[in-house]
DOVONU-79414 format. One line per 3 residues: number of its first residue (from 1); their letters; for each residue x, y, z of C-alpha. Coordinates in Angstrom, 1 decimal. Layout:
! DOVONU-79414
NUM) A) X Y Z ~ ...
This chain:
! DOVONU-79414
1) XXX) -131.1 -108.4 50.5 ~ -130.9 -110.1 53.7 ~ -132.0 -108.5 56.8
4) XXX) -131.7 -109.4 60.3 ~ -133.1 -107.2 63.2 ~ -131.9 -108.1 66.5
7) XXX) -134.1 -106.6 69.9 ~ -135.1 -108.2 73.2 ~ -132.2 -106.8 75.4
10) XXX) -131.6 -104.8 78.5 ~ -130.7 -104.8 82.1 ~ -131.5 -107.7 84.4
13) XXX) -131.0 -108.7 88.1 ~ -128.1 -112.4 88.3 ~ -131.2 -115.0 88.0
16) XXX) -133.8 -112.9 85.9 ~ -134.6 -113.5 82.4 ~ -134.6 -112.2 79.1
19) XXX) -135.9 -112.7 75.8 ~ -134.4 -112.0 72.7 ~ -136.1 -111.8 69.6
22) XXX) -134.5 -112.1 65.7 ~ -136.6 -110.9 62.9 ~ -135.4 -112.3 59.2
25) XXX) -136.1 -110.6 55.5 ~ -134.9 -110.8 52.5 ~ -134.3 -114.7 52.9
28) XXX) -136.7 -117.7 52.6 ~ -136.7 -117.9 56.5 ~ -137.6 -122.2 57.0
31) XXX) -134.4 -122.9 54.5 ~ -132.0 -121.4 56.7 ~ -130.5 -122.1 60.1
34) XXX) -130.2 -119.9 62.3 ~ -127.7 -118.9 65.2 ~ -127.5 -117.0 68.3
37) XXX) -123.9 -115.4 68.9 ~ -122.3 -113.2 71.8 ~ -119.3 -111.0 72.6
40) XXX) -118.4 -110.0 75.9 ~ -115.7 -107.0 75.9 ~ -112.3 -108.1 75.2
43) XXX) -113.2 -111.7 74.0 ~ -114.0 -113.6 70.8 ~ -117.5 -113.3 69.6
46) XXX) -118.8 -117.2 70.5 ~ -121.6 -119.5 69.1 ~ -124.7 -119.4 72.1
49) XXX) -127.2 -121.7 70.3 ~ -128.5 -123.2 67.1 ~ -130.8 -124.2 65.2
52) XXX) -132.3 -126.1 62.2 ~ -134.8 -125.2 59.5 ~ -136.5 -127.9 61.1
55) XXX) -136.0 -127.2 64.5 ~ -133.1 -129.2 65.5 ~ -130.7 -127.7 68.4
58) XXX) -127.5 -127.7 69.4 ~ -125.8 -125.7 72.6 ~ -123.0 -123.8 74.0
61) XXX) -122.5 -125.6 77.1 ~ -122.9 -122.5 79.3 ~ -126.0 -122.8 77.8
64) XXX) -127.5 -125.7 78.6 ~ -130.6 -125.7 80.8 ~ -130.7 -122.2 81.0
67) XXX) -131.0 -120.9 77.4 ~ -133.6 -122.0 74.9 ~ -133.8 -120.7 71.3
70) XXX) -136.9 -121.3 69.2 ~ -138.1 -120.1 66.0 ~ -141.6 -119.5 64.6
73) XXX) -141.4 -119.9 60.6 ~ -144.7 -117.9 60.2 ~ -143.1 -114.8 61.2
76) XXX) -139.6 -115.1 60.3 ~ -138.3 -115.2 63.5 ~ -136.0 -116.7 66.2
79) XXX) -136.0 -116.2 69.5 ~ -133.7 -116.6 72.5 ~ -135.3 -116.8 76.1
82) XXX) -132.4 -116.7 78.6 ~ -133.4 -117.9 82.6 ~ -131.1 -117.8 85.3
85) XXX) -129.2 -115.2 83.8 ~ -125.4 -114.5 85.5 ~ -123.0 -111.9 85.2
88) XXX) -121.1 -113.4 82.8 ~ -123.8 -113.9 80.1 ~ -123.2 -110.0 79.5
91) XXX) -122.8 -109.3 76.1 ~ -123.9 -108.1 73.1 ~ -125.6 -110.4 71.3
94) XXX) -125.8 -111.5 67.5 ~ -128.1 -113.5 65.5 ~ -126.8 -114.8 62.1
97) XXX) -128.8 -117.4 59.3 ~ -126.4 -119.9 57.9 ~ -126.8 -123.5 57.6
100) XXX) -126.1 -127.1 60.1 ~ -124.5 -130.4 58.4 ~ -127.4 -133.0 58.1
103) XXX) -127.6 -134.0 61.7 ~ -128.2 -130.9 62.9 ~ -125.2 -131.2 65.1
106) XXX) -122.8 -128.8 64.0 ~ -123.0 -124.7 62.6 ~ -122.0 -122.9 59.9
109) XXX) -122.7 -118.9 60.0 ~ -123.5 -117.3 57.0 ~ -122.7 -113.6 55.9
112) XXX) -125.7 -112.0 57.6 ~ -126.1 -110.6 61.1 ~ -127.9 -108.6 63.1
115) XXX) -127.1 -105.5 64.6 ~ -126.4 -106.9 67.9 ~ -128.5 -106.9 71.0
118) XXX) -126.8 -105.4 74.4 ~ -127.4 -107.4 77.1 ~ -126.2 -106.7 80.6
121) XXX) -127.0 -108.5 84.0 ~ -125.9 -106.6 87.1 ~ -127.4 -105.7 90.5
């Protein structure tokens, strides 16, 4: 049974940071990419970041050069460190495991998400 554990949120000042953390079981963690989503209220939930079981990325392009996701296959784990945080990056966010087509390029989520990560950036 797949398991995804989502933590890492919280409050933070426009310009702070944050890091969010994923924690995988149940799956053979290297086979499977993995994806960092968010919902703001009232909107669609939307892709943030990807990546490969080999560690290729892809962006949201509010994301680029502010967001940076990572994973560590020895624990199971993918992360999401967030700089320059703005107002509008609040949301609760979502990790998921699915797979990318061969080039790493493009995301398909799987059936398996976390239980979502509030993150809010306010003064």
């Amino acid at each position: 049974q797949v398991q995804l554990v989502d933590s890492g949120g919280g409050l933070v000042q426009p310009g702070g940071s944050l890091r969010l953390s994923c924690a995988a079981s149940g799956i053979i963690f290297s086979r499977y990419a993995m994806g960092w989503y968010r919902q703001a209220p009232g909107k669609q939930r939307e892709l943030v970041a990807a990546i490969s079981g080999g560690g290729r990325t892809n962006y949201a392009d509010s994301a680029k050069g502010r967001i940076t996701i990572s994973r560590d296959n020895a624990k199971n784990t993918v992360y999401l460190q967030m700089n320059s945080l703005k107002p509008e990056d609040t949301a609760v966010y979502y990790c998921n495991a699915g797979q990318t087509d061969y080039f790493g390029l493009v995301y398909y989520p799987g059936d398996s998400w976390g239980q979502g990560t509030q993150v809010n950036v306010s003064s």
